[in-house]
C-alpha positions, 0 to 999 in steps of 0.5 A: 329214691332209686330203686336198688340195683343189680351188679353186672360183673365181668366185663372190667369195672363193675356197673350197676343197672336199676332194676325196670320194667313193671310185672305183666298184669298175668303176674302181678298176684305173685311177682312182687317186682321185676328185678332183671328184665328181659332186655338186661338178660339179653345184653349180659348174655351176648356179653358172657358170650364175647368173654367166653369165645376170647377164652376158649378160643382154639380149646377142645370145649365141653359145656355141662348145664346142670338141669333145669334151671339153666335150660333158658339161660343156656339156649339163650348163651348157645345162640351166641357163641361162634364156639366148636363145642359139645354139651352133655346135662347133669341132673341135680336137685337142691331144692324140694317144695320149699326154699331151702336147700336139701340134699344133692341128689344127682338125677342125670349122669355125663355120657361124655368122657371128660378126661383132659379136656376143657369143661366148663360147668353153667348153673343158673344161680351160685347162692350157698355154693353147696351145689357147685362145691358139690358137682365141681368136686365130681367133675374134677374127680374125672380129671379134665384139663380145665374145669371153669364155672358160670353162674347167671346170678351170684347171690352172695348174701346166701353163701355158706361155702368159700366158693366163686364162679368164674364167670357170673352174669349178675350179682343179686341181693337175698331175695326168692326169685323165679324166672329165665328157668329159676322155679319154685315148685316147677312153676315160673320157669317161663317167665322171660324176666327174673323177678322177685316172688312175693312172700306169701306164695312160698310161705303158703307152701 
């Protein structure tokens, strides 16, 4: 039986890509499974990049990554887009020492002014929506020309607002997973793959 998958959205008709690749023996004591591969990371992201130029080509474009999980997505999406653009993060934090979401707090404040621009908000994953409901209400509120949002992974099976991402790189199932700058309890960000962390790491805290 194969391995279940992951959806690839964006790019027309959906595809689905089995998950491969085997855990680095460094992390085989906490990583259950590979569940994105780096390879897959990078292909989807030269992707998103393609549909972004297409979009935003000859637009005034500002890009706001919320901090810090999207550091690693948002280098990796920067290297390929042939875009004139400025950046300014926003801190926030959801999440404490355990896996549920807690109280946004906004952490770094815009220097930018945004106002009757075109703003695009990344994240690196849409699960509740609480957070992305949260900063596009905040970002609206300074009236930029257009405000689009883009997620690397879209869990759907978590969320409890009516909200989508525009652009979305994978569509995952409700699985804890860590890596390509997801944490939990700031460790595992520097994994170059999403993988799913075993149960008993975080039921332990």
């Amino acid at each position: 039986m194969p391995r279940p998958g992951i959806t690839v959205r964006g790019t027309g008709a959906r595809s689905r890509v089995a998950a491969a690749g085997r855990v680095p023996p460094r992390w085989r004591g906490e990583v259950e499974r590979v569940l994105i591969t780096e390879e897959q990371i990078a292909q989807r992201v030269r992707q998103l990049a393609r549909r972004l130029e297409r979009d935003f080509k000859g637009r005034d474009l500002i890009i706001v990554p919320l901090l810090t999980g999207t550091v690693m997505f948002m280098a990796d999406l920067l290297r390929h887009l042939a875009l004139p653009l400025r950046i300014d993060f926003m801190g926030v934090s959801s999440y404490g020492a355990g896996t549920e979401s807690g109280e946004l707090v906004f952490t770094k404040e815009l220097r930018m002014e945004l106002r009757s621009r075109d703003v695009l908000l990344v994240d690196d994953i849409l699960d509740t929506g609480r957070t992305l409901k949260r900063v596009s209400e905040k970002l609206r509120s300074l009236k930029p020309r257009s405000l689009k949002t883009c997620v690397l992974l879209d869990k759907k099976a978590r969320r409890v607002e009516p909200i989508e991402a525009d652009y979305v790189g994978f569509e995952i199932p409700d699985a804890f997973v860590v890596g390509y700058g997801l944490d939990f309890a700031e460790r595992y960000r520097n994994l170059p793959f999403v993988g799913v962390l075993k149960p008993e790491m975080y039921r332990a805290s």
